[in-house]
C-alpha positions as CSV (number, residue, x, y, z in Angstrom):
1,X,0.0,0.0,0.0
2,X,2.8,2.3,0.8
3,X,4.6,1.5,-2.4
4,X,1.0,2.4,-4.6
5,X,0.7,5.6,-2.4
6,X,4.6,6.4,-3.1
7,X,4.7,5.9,-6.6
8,X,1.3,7.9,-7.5
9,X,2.9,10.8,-5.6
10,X,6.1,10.4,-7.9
11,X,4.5,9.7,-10.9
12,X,1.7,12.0,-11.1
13,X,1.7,15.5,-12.7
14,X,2.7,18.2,-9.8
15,X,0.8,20.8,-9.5
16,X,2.0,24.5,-9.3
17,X,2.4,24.7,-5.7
18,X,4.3,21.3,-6.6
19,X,7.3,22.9,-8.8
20,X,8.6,25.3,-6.8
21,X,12.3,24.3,-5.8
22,X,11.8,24.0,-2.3
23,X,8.6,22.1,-1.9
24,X,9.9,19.8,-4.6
25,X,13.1,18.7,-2.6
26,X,11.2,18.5,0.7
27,X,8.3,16.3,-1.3
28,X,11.4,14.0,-3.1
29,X,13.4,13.6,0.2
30,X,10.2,12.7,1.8
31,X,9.6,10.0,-0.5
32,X,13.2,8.6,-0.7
33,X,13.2,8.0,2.9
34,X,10.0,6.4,3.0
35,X,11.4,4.1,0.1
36,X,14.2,3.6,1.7
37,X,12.5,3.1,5.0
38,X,10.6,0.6,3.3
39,X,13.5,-1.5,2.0
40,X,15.4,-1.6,5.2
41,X,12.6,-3.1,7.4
42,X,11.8,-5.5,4.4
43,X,15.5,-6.7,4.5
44,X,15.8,-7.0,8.2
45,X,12.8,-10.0,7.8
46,X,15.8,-11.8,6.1
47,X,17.3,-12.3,9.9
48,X,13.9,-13.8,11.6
49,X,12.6,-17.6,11.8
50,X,9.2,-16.4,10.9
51,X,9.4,-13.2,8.5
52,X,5.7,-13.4,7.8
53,X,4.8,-12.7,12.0
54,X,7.4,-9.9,12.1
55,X,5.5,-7.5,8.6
56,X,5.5,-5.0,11.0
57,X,8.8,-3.8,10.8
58,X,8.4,-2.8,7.0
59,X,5.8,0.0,7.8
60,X,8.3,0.7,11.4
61,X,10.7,1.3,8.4
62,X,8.7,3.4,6.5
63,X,8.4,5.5,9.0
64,X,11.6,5.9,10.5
65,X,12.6,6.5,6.5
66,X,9.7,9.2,6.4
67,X,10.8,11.6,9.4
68,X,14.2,10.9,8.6
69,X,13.1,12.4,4.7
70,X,11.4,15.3,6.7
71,X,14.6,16.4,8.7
72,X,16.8,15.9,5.7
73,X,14.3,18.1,3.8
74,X,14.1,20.6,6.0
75,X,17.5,20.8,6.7
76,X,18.3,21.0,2.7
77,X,15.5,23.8,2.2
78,X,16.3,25.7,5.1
79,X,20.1,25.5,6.5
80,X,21.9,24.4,2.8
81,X,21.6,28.1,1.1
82,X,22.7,30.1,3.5
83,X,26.0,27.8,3.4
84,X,26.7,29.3,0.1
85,X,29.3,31.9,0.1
86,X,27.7,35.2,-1.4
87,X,29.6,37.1,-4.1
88,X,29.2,40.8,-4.7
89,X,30.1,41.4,-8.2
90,X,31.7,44.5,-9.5
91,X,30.7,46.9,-12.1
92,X,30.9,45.7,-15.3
93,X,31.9,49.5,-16.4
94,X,35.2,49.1,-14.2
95,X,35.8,45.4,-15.0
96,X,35.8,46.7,-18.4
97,X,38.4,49.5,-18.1
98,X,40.4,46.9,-16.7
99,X,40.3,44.6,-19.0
100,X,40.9,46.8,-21.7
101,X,44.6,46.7,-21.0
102,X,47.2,44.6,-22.3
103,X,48.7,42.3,-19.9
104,X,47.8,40.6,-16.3
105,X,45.4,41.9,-14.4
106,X,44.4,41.3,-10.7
107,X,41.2,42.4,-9.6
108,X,39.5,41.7,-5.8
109,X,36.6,39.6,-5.0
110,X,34.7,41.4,-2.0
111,X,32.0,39.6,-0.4
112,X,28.8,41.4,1.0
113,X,30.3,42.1,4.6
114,X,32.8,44.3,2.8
115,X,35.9,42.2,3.5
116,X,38.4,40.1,0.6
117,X,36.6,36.9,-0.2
118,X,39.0,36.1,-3.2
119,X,41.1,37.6,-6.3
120,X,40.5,37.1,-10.1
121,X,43.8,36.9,-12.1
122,X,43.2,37.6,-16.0
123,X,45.5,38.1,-18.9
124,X,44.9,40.4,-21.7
125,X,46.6,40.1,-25.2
């Protein structure tokens, strides 16, 4: 039954509230750790005498899979982009000037806080 469920949700056209980035990586983790889940409880019924008293542990896996896929997705839509550095570029009027001349030219990466994130080295010809 979970499978069914699982697959419909995958396989179905998503709607617009559906294809936004964010509610698209929460839904996906979401499913993988219920599939997941799913595969681990059904491969632990490998080490019982009696796999078909102990069925249980298949939906116990699903469900440990499914909050693990809601952490995991709320940690990915939430904590992962404000990980990534941010970048002030410069003005493409300056970086032109600069350019212009012949020969090696070292220009500064600055960073919103205002402090040296980096250096770009180009050569002109």
């Amino acid at each position: 039954m979970v499978v069914v469920a699982v697959t419909a949700l995958v396989l179905t056209p998503q709607s617009s509230w559906a294809r936004s980035s964010s509610t698209h990586e929460f839904l996906m983790s979401c499913t993988y750790g219920v599939l997941a889940g799913s595969m681990v409880g059904a491969a632990s019924l490998a080490f019982t005498d009696r796999p078909g008293d102990h069925l249980q542990r298949v939906a116990r896996g699903a469900s440990i899979g499914l909050y693990t896929g809601i952490l995991l997705g709320l940690y990915v839509i939430y904590l992962v982009p404000d990980q990534q550095p941010r970048r002030q570029f410069m003005d493409e009027d300056f970086m032109m000037g600069q350019l212009a001349k012949k020969g090696p030219t070292l220009l500064p990466i600055i960073d919103f806080e205002q402090s040296l994130a980096g250096a770009s080295l180009s050569w002109s010809f």
